[in-house]
N, C-alpha and C positions, 0 to 999 in steps of 0.2 A: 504494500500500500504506500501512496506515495505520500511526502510532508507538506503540509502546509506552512509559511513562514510569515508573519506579519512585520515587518521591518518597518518602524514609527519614531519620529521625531517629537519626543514631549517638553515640555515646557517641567517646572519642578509642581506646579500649580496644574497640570495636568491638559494642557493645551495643545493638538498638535495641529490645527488651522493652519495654510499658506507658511510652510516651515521655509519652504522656496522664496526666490525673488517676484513671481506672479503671483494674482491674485487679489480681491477685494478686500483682502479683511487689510484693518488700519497698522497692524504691527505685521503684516507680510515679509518675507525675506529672516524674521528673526532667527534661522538657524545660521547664518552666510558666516558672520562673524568668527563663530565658534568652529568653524569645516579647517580642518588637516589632512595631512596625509594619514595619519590613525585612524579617524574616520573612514577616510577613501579605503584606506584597505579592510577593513568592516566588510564594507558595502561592497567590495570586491569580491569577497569572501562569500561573500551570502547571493552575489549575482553569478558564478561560477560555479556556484553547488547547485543552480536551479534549470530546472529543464522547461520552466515556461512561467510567464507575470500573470498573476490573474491580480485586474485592477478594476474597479469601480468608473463610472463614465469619466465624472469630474478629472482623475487624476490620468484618465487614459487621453481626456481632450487637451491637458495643460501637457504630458510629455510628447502625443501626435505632433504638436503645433511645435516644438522643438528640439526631438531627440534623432528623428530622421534629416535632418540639416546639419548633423557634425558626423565624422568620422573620422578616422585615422588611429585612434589609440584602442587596445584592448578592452576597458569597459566599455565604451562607447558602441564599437562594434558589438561586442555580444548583448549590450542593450538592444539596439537594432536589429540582431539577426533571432532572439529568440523568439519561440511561438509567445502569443499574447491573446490573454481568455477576457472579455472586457462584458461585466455583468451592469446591464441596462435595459431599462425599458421603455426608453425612446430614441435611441441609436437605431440607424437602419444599416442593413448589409448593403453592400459591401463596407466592412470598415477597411483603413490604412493600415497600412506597416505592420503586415504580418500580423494580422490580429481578427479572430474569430467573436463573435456575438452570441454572448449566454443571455435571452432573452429571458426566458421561461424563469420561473423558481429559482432564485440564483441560488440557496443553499444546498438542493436538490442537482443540480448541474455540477456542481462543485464537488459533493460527493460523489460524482461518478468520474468526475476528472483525479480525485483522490484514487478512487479503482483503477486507473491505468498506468499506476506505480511513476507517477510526475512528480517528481516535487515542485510545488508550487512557490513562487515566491512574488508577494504583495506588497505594496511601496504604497502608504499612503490611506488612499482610498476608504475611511473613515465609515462611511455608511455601508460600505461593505462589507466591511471586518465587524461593524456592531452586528449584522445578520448572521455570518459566520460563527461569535463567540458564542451566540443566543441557540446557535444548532452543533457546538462543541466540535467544531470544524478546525479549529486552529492548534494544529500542534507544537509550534515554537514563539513565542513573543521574542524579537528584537528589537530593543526600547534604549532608543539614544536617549538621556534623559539630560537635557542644558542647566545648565545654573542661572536661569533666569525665569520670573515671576511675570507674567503678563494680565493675570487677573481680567482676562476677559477673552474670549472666545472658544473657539469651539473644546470639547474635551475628549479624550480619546476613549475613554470606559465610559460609556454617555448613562445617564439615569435611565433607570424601570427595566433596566438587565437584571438576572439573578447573579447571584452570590459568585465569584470565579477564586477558585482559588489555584495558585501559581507556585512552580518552588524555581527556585531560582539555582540555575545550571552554570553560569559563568558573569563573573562582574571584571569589566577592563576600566581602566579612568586615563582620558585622553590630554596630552598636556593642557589642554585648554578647560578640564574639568568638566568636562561631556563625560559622564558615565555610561558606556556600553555594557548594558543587564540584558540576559538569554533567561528567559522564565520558559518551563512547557508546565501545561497540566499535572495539576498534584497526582491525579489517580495514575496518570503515564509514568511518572517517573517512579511513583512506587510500584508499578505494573512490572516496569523495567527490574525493580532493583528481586522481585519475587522468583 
């Protein structure tokens, strides 16, 4: 069975809203500041273990509109060349760049994309990943966590979810004080350890 991976930019206050330089919300861009090479190789790390993105529309129409416009270096490229699962329900087919349309049920899509031993890996996409948690779809949390306080937008564990509980499998701290935490499901890793 393949894994699922949720790779999220939080805020300490629990925010992960426009972490990027696009986007409406008023504190946009707030992770830029804090980005290294520790970071980048993270994100390398967890893009090289994955055999295809399943993204949410919003974060699949913010990387369309600018990730098939760069090439030349190794993320970049296997950005672009992976398959991409993009759950919506007002996208129409065809989509761009390599990327398929889960129309239907997205949690129900998702577990059958989990049946074909893919690992998935999710950048972002917030309303997605809240449907995911709520159908216990998500097997690894990758939670940049910034040292900064925004007190106001969006949150990434959004209210009227149940109870999640997480154990936590690896903590790195980036010279800039970006905490990199690897949380999976309490029951899996005691599943594992049985």
């Amino acid at each position: 069975m393949g894994k699922i991976v949720a790779a999220e930019y939080l805020t300490l206050d629990g925010v992960t809203e426009d972490p990027g330089p696009t986007g409406d919300f008023e504190h946009r861009g707030w992770s830029v500041t804090s980005w290294n090479d520790e970071l980048a190789g993270a994100q390398s790390e967890l893009l090289f273990a994955s055999d295809a993105l399943l993204l949410g529309r919003v974060t699949y129409e913010e990387f369309v509109a600018s990730w098939p416009l760069r090439s030349g270096d190794p993320f970049t490229d296997r950005m672009n060349s992976l398959p991409k699962f993009v759950a919506s329900t007002t996208l129409e087919e065809p989509l761009e760049w390599n990327a398929t349309l889960l129309r239907r049920d997205a949690a129900n899509e998702v577990r059958k994309l989990k049946q074909t031993d893919q690992n998935l890996l999710i950048y972002g996409s917030g309303a997605l990943v809240d449907t995911l948690i709520q159908h216990e779809l998500i097997d690894v949390y990758r939670v940049m966590l910034y040292p900064l306080v925004l007190s106001t937008g969006k949150r990434f564990f959004r209210e009227g979810g149940d109870r999640t509980t997480l154990t936590l499998t690896d903590a790195k701290t980036t010279s800039t004080g970006v905490v990199v935490l690897t949380y999976e499901p309490a029951e899996t890793v005691s599943q594992e350890l049985t």
